[in-house]
N, C-alpha and C positions, 0 to 999 in steps of 0.2 A: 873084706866088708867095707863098704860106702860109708867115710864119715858124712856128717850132718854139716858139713862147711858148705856157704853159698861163696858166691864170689870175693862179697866184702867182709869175709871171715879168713881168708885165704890172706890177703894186701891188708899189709901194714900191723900195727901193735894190736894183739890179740886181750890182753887185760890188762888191768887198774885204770888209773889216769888217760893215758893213751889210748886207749880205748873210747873212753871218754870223749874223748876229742874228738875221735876220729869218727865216730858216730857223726859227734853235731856236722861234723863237717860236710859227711857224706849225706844228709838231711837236707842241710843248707843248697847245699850242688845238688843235691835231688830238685828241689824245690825250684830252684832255676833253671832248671832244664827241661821240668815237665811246664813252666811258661814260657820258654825260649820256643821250644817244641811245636806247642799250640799254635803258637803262630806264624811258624812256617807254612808254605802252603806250596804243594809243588801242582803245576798243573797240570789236570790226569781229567779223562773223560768216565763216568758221566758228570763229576764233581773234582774239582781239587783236592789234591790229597793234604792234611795235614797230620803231623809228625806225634800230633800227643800221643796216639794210642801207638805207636813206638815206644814212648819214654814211660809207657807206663809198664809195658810189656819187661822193656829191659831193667828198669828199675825194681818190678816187683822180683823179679828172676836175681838181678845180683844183688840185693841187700837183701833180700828173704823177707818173712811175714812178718816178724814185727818192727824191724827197721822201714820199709816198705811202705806197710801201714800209717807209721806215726809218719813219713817222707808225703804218704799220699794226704793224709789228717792236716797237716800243714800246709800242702799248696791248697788244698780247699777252702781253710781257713785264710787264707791270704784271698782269697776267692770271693769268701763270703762278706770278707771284711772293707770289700770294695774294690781291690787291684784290679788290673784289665790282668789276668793270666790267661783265660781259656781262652780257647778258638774264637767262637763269636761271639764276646764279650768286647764292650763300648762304652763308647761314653757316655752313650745315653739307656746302655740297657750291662748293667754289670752288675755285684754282688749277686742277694738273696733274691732280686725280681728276673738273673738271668739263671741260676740254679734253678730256683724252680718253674725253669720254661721248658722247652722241650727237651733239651739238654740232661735236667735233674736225674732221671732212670739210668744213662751213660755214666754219671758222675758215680754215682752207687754202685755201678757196672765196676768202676776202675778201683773200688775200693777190694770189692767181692775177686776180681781178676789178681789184684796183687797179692793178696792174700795168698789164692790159689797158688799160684806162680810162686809166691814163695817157700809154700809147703811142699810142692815139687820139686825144685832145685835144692832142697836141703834133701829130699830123697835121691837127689843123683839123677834128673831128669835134664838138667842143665847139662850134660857132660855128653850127650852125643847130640846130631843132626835131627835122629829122627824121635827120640825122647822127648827132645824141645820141639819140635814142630806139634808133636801133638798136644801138650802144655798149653802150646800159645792158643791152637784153637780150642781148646778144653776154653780156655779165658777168653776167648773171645764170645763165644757163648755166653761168657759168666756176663760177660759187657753188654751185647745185646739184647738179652734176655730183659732184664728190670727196665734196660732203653725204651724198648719198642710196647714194655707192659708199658712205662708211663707217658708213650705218646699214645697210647687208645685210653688210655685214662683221662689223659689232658685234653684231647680233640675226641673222644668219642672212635668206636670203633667201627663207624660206618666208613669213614675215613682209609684214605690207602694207606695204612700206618706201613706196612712192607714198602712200598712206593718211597713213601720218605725215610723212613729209618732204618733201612738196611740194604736193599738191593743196590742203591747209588755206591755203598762206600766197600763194596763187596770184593770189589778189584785194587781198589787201594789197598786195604784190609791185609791183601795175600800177598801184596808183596813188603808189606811190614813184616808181616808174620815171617815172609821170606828169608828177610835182613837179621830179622833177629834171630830165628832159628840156625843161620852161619855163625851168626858176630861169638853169642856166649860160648858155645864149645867150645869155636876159636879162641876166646880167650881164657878160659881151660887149658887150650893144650898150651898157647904162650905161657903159662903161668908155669906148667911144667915143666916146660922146656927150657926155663928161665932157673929151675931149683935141680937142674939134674947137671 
């Protein structure tokens, strides 16, 4: 039978104090890396790719839904509270007036995906190729879906909201999904192959 271990149930002290810790810690390096992430930007036609909806995929997948959660609750918070983390966040357009810009429905996206993603991986969907491929786009869905409600909400739906919110990032998209559906296995079997 499939235990309920995600990645970060597997690595490192399992209870009391240590645990403890190793939570904060893995929140903290969450947090950093889904704003490290953001603003990578590799260059991909018809849009440059950038790296968040990577870090959220694989984040919500190896910390599971409620470490996940509170990892995604926090960089939002760091988010809302002014920091430049997301993508197209600035200096002149950051906090709560660039949440709630077109972006807002994505951010909701990454909360509702991690989520997912981490209730998956604690069923053992993390632990093959094609488990996780469908996971991720299960989540990717979960992403676009409240996106693309809150740009025909935001601009009205006469507008090409598919145009803008989703057809551009469509090929990016799949080879993230790509990356991640190797990496976590992968690092499954490492982990086995590291206790046997």
């Amino acid at each position: 039978m499939m235990n309920s271990n995600v990645l970060a149930d597997a690595i490192g002290p399992r209870e009391g104090t240590a645990l403890r810790i190793k939570q904060v810690v893995l929140v903290v390096l969450g947090i950093v890396a889904l704003a490290v992430a953001a603003k990578i930007k590799v260059p991909m036609w018809p849009v440059p790719m950038t790296m968040g909806t990577f870090a959220v995929l694989t984040i919500g997948t190896a910390f599971g839904a409620r470490l996940g959660l509170v990892t995604m609750l926090g960089y939002l918070l760091i988010g809302a509270l002014g920091f430049d983390v997301f993508a197209g966040s600035s200096a002149e357009k950051y906090g709560l007036t660039y949440m709630m810009g077109g972006t807002g429905g994505y951010l909701v996206g990454y909360l509702l995906a991690t989520v997912l993603l981490g209730v998956l991986a604690s069923r053992g969907w993390d632990r093959s190729v094609g488990k996780m491929a469908l996971a991720l786009v299960l989540a990717n869905v979960v992403i676009y879906v409240p996106g693309l409600l809150w740009l025909g909400q935001l601009y009205g739906w006469d507008k090409p909201i598919l145009e803008w919110g989703l057809t551009p990032f469509l090929l990016g998209d799949a080879i993230k999904l790509g990356l991640a559906a190797l990496l976590i296995p992968s690092l499954w079997k490492l982990i086995g192959d590291a206790r046997t």
